[in-house]
PDB file of N, CA, C and O in Angstrom:
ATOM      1  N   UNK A   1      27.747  37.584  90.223  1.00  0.00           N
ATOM      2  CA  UNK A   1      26.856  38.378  91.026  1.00  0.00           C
ATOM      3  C   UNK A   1      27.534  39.678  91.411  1.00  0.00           C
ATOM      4  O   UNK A   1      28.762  39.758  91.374  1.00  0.00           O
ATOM      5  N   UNK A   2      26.707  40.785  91.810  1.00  0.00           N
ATOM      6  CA  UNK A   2      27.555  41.793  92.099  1.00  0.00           C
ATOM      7  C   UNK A   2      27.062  42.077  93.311  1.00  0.00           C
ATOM      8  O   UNK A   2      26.003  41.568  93.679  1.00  0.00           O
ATOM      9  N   UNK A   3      27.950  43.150  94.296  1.00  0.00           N
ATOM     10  CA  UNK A   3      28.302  43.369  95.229  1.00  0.00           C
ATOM     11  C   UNK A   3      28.512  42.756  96.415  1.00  0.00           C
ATOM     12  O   UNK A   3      28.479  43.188  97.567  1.00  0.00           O
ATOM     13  N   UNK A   4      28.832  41.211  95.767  1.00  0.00           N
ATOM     14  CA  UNK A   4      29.204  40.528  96.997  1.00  0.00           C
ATOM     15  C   UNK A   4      30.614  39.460  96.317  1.00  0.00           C
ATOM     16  O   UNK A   4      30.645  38.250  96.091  1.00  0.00           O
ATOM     17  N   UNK A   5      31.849  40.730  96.115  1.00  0.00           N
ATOM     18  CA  UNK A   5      32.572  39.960  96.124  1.00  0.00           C
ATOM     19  C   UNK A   5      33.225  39.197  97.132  1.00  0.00           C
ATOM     20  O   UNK A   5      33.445  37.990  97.035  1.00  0.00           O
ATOM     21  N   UNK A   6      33.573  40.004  98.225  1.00  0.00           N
ATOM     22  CA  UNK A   6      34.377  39.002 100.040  1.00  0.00           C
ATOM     23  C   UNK A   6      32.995  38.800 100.767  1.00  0.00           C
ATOM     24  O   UNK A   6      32.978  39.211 101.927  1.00  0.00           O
ATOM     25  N   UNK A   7      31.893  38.268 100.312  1.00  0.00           N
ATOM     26  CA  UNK A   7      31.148  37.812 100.870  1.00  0.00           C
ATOM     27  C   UNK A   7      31.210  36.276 101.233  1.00  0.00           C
ATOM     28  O   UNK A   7      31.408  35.387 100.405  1.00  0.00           O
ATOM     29  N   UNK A   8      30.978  36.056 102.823  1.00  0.00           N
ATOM     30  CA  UNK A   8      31.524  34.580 103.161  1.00  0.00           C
ATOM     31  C   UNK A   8      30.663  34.431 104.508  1.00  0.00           C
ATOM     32  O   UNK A   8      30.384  35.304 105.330  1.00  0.00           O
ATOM     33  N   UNK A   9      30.281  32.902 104.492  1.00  0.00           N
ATOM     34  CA  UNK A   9      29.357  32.844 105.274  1.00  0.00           C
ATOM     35  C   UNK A   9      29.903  31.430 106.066  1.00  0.00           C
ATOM     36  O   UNK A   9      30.822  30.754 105.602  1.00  0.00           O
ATOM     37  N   UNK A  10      29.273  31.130 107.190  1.00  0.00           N
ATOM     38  CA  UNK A  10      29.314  29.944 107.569  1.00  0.00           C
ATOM     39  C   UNK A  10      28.642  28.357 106.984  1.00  0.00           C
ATOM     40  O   UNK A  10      27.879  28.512 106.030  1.00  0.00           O
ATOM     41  N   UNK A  11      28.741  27.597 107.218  1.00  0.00           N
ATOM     42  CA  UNK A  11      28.176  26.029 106.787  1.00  0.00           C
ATOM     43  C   UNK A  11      26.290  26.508 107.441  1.00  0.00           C
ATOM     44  O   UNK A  11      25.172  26.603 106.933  1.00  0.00           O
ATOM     45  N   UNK A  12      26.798  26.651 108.563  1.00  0.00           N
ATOM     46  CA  UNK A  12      25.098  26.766 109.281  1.00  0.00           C
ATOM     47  C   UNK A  12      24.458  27.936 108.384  1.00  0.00           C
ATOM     48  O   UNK A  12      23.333  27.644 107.977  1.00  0.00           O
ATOM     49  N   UNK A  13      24.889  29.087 108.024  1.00  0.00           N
ATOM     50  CA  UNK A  13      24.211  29.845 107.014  1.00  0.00           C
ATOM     51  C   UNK A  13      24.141  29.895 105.987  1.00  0.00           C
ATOM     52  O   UNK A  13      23.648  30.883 105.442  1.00  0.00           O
ATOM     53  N   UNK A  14      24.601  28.865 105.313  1.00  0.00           N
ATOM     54  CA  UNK A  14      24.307  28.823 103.596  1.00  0.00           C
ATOM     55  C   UNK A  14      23.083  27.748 103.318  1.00  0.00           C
ATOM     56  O   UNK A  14      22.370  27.631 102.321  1.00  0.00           O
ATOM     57  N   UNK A  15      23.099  26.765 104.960  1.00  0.00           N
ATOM     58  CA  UNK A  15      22.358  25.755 104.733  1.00  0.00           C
ATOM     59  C   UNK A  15      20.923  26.498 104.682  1.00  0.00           C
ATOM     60  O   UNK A  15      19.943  26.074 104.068  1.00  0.00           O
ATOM     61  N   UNK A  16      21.008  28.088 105.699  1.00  0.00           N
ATOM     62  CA  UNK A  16      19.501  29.106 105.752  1.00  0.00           C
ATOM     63  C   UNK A  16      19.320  29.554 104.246  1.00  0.00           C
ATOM     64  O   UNK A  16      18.405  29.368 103.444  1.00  0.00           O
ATOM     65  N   UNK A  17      20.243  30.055 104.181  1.00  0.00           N
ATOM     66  CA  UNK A  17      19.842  30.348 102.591  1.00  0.00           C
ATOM     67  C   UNK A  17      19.485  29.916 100.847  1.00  0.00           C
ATOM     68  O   UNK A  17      19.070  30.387  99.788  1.00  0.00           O
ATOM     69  N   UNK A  18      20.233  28.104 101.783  1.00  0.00           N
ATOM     70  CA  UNK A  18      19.883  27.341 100.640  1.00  0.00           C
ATOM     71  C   UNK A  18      17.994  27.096 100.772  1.00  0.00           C
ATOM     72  O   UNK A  18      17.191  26.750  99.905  1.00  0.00           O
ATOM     73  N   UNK A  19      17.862  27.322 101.714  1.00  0.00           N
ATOM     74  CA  UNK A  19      16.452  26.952 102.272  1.00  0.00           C
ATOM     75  C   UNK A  19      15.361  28.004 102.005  1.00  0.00           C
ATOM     76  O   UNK A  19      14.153  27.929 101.777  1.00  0.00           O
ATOM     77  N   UNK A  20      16.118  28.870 102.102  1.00  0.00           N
ATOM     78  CA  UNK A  20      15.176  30.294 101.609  1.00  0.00           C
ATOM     79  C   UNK A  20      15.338  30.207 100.236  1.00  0.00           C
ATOM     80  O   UNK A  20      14.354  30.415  99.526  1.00  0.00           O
ATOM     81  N   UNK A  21      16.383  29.943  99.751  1.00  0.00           N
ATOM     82  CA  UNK A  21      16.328  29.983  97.944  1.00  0.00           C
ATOM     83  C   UNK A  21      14.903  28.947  97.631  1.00  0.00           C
ATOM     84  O   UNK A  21      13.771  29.430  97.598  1.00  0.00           O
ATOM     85  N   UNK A  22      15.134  27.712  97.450  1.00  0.00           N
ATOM     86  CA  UNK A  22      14.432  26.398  97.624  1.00  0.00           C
ATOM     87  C   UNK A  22      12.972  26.808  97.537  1.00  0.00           C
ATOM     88  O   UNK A  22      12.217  26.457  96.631  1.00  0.00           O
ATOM     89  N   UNK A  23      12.553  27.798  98.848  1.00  0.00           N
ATOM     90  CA  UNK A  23      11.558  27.982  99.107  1.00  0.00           C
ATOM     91  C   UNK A  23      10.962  29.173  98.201  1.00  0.00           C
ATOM     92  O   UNK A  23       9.869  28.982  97.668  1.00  0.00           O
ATOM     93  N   UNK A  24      11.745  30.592  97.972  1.00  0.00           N
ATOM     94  CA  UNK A  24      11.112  31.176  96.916  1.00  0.00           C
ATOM     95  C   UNK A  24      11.225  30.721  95.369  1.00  0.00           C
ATOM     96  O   UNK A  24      10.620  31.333  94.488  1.00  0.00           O
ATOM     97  N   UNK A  25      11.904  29.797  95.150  1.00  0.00           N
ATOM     98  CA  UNK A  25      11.938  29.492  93.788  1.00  0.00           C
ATOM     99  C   UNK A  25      10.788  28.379  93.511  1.00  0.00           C
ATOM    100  O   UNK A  25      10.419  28.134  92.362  1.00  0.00           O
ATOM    101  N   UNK A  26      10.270  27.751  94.604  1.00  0.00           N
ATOM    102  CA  UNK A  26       9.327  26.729  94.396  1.00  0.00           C
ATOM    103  C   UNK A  26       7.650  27.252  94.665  1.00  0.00           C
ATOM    104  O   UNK A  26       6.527  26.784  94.481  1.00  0.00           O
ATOM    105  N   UNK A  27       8.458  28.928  95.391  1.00  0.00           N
ATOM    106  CA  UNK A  27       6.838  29.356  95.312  1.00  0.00           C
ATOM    107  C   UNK A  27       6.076  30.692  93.556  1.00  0.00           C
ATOM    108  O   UNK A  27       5.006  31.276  93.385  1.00  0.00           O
ATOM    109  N   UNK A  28       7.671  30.556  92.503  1.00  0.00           N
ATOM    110  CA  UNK A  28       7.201  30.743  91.601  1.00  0.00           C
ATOM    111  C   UNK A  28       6.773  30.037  90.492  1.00  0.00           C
ATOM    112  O   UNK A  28       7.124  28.924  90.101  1.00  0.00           O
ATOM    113  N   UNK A  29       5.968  30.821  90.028  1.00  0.00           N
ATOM    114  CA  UNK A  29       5.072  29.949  88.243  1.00  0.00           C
ATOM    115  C   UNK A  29       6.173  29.365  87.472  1.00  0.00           C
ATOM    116  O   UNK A  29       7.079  30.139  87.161  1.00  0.00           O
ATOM    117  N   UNK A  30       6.260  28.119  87.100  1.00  0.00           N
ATOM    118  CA  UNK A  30       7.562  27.712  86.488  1.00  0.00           C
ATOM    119  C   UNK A  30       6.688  28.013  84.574  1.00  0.00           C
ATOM    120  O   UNK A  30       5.526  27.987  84.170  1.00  0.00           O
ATOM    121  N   UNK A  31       8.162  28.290  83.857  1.00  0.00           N
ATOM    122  CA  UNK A  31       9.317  27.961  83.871  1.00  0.00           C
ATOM    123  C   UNK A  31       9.873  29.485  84.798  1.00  0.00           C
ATOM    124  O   UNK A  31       9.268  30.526  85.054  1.00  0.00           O
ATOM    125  N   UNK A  32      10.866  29.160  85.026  1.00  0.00           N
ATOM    126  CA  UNK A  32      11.566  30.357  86.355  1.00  0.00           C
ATOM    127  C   UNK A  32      12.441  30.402  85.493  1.00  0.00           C
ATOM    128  O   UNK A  32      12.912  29.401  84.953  1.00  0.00           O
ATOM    129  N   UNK A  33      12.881  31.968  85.171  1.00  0.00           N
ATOM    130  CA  UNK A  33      13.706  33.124  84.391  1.00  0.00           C
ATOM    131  C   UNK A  33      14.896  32.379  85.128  1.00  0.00           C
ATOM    132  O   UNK A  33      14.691  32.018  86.287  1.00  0.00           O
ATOM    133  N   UNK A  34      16.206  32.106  84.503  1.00  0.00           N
ATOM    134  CA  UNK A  34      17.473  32.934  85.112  1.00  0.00           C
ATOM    135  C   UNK A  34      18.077  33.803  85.631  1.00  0.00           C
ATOM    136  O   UNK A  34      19.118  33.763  86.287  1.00  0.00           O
ATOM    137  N   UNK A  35      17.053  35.116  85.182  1.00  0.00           N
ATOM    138  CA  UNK A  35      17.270  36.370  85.798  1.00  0.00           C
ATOM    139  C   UNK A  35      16.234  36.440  87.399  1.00  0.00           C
ATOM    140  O   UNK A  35      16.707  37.093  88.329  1.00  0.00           O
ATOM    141  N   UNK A  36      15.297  35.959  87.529  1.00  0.00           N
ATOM    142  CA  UNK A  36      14.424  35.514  88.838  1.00  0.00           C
ATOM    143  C   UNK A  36      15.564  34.649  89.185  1.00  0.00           C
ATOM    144  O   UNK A  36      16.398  35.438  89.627  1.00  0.00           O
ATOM    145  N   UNK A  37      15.991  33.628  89.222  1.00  0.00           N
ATOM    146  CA  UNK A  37      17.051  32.847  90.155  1.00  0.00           C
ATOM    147  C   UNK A  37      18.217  34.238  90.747  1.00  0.00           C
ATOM    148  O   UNK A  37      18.236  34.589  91.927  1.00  0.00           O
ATOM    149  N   UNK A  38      18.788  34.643  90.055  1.00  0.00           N
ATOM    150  CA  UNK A  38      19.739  35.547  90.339  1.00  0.00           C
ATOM    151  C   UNK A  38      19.536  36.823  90.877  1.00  0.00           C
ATOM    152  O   UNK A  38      20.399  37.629  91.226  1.00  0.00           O
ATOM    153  N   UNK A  39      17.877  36.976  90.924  1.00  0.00           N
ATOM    154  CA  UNK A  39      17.223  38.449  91.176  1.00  0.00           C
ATOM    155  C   UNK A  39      17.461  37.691  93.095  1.00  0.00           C
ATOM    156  O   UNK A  39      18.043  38.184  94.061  1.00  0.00           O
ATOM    157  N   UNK A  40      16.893  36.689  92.979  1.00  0.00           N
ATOM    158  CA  UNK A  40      16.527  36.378  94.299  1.00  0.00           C
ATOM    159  C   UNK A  40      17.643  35.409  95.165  1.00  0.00           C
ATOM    160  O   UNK A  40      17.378  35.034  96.307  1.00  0.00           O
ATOM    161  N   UNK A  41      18.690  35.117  94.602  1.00  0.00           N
ATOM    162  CA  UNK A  41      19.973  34.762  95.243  1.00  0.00           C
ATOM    163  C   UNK A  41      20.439  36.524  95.630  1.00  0.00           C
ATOM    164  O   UNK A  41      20.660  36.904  96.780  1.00  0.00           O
ATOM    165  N   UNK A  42      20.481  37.017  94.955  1.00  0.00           N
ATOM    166  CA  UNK A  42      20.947  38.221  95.118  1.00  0.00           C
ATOM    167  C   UNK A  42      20.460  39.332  96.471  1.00  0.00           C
ATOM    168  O   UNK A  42      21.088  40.111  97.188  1.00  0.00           O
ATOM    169  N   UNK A  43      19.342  39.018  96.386  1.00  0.00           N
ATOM    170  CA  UNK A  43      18.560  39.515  97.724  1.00  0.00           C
ATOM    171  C   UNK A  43      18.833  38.663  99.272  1.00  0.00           C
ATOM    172  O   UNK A  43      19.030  38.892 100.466  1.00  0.00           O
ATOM    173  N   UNK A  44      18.690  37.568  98.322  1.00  0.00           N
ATOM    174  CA  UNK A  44      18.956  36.482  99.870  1.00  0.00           C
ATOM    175  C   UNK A  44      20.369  36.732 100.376  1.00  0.00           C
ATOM    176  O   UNK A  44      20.689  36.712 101.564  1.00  0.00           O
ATOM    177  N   UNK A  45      21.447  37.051  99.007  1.00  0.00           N
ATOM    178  CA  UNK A  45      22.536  37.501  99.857  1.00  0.00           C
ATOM    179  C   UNK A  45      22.685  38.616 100.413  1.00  0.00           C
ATOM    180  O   UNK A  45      23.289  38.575 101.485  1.00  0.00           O
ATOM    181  N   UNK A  46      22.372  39.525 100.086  1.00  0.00           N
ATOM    182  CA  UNK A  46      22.381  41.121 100.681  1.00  0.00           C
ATOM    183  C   UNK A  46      21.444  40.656 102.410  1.00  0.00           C
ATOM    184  O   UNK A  46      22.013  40.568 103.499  1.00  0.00           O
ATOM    185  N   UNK A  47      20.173  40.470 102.193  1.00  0.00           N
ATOM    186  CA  UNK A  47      20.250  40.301 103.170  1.00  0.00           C
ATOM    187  C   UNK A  47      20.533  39.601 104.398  1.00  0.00           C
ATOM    188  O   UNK A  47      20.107  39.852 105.526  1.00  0.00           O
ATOM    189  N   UNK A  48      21.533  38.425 103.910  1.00  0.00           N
ATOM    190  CA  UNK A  48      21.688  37.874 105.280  1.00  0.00           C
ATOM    191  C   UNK A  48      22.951  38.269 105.342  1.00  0.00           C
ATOM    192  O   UNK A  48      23.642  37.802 106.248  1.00  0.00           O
ATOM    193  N   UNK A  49      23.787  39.625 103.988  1.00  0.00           N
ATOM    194  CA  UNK A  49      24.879  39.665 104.888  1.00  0.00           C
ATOM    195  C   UNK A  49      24.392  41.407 105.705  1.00  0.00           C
ATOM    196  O   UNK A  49      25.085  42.327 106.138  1.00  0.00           O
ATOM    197  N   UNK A  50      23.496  41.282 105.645  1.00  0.00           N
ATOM    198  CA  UNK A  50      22.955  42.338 106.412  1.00  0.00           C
ATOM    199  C   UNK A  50      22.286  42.296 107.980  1.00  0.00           C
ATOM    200  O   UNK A  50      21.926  43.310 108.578  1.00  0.00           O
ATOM    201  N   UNK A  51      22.205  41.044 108.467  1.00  0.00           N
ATOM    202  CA  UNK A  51      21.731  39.781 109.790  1.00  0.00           C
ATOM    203  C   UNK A  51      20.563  39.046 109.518  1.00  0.00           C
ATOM    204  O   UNK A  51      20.256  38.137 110.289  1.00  0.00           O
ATOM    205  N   UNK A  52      19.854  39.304 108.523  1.00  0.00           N
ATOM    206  CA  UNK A  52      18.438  38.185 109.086  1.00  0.00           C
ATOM    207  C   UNK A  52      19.207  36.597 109.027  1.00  0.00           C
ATOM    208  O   UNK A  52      20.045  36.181 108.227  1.00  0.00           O
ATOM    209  N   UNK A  53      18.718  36.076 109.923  1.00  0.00           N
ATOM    210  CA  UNK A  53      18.947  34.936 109.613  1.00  0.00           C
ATOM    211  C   UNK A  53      17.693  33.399 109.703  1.00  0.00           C
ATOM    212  O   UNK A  53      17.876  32.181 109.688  1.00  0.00           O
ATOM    213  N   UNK A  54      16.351  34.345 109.803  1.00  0.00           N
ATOM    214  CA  UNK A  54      15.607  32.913 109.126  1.00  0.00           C
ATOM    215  C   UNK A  54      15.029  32.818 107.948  1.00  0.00           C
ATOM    216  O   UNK A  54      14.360  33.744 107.490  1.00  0.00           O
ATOM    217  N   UNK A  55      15.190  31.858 107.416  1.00  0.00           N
ATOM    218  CA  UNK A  55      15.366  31.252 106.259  1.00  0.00           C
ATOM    219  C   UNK A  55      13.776  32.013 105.240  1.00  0.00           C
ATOM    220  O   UNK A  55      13.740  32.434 104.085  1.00  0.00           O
ATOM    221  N   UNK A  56      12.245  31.879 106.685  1.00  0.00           N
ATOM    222  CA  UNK A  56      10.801  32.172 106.365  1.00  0.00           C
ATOM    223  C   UNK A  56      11.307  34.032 105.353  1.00  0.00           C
ATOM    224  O   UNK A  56      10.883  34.373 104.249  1.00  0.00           O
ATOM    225  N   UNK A  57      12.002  34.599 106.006  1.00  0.00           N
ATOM    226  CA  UNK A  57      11.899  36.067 105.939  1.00  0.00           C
ATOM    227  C   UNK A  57      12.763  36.024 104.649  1.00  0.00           C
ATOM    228  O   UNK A  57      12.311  36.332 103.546  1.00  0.00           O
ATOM    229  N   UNK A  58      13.931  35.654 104.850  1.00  0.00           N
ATOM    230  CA  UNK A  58      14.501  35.679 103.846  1.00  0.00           C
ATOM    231  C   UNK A  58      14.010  35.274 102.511  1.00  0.00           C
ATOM    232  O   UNK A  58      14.726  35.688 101.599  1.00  0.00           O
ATOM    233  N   UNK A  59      13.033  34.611 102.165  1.00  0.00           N
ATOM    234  CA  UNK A  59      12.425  34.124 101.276  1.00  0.00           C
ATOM    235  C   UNK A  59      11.962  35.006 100.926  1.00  0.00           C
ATOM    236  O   UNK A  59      12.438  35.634  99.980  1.00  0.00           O
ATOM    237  N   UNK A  60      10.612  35.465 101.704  1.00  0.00           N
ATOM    238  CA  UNK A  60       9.841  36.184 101.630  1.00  0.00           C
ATOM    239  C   UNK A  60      10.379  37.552 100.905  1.00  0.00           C
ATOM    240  O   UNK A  60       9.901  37.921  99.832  1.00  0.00           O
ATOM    241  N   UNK A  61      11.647  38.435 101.737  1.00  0.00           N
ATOM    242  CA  UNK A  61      12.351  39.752 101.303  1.00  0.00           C
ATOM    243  C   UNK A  61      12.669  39.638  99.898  1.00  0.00           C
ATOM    244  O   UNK A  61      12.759  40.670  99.234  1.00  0.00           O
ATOM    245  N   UNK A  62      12.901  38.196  99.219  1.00  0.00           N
ATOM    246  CA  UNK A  62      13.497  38.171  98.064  1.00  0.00           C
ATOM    247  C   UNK A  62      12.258  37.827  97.061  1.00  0.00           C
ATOM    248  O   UNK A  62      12.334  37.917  95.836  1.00  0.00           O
ATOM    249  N   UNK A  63      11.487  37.553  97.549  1.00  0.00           N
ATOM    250  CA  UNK A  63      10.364  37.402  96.418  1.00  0.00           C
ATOM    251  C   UNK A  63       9.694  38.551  96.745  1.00  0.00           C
ATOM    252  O   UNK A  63       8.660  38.144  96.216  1.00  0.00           O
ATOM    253  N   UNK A  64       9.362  39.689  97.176  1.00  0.00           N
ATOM    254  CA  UNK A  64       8.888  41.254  97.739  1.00  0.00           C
ATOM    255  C   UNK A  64       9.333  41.902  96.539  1.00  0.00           C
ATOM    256  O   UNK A  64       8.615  42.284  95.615  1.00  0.00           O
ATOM    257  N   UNK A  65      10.856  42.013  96.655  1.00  0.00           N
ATOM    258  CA  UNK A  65      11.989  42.450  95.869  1.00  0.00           C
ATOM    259  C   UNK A  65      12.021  42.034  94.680  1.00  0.00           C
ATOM    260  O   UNK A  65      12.129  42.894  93.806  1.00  0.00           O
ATOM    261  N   UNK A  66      11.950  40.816  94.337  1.00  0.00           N
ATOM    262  CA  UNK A  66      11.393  40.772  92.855  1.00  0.00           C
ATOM    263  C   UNK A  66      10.045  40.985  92.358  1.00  0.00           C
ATOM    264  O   UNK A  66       9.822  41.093  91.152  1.00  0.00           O
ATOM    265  N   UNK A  67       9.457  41.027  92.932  1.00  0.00           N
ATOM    266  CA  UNK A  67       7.715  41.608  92.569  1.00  0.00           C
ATOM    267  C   UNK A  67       7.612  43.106  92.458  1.00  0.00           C
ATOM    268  O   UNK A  67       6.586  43.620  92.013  1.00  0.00           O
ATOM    269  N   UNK A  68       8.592  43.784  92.829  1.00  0.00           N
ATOM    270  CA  UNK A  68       8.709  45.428  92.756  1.00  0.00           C
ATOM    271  C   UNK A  68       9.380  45.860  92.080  1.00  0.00           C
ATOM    272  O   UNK A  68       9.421  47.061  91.810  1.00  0.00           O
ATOM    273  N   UNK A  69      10.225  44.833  91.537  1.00  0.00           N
ATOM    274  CA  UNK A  69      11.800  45.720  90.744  1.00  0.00           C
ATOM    275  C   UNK A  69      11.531  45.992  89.152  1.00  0.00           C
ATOM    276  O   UNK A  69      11.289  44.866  88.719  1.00  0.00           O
ATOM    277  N   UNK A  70      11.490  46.465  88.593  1.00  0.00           N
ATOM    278  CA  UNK A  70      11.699  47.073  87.135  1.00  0.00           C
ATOM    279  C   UNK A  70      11.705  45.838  86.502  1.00  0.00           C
ATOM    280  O   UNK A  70      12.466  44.947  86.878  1.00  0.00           O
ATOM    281  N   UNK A  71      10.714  45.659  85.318  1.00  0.00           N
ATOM    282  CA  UNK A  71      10.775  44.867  84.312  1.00  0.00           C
ATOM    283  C   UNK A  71      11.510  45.657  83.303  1.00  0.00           C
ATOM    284  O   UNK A  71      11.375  46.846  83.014  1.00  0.00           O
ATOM    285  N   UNK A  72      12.546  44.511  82.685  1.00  0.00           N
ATOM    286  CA  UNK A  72      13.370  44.680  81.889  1.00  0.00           C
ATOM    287  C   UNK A  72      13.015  44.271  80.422  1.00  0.00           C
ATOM    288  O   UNK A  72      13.842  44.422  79.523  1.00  0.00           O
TER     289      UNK A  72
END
């Protein structure tokens, strides 16, 4: 992943973000890209190392973010 190499979080916040992952990956059309898993880990990390910390938003920011970004 990029730009989060000294990125480090607590036990209580990975368990938010495992939860926000979970949740936008189960609210896309399967089969789900590799590049959608990593589009949206990627967001979930930026932003919670940026403060959000509930899990609803965080989901949400990362599936926003992949619905807008440049098809490749």
């Amino acid at each position: 992943m990029k730009d989060f190499p000294h990125a480090s979080f607590p036990p209580d916040m990975i368990g938010v973000m495992t939860a926000a992952m979970e949740s936008a990956v189960s609210s896309l059309p399967h089969p789900v890209s590799s590049a959608h898993i990593q589009s949206l880990a990627e967001t979930i990390l930026r932003t919670t190392k940026e403060g959000e910390r509930d899990p609803a938003t965080l989901a949400r920011m990362a599936l926003l973010e992949l619905m807008i970004s440049p098809r490749a």
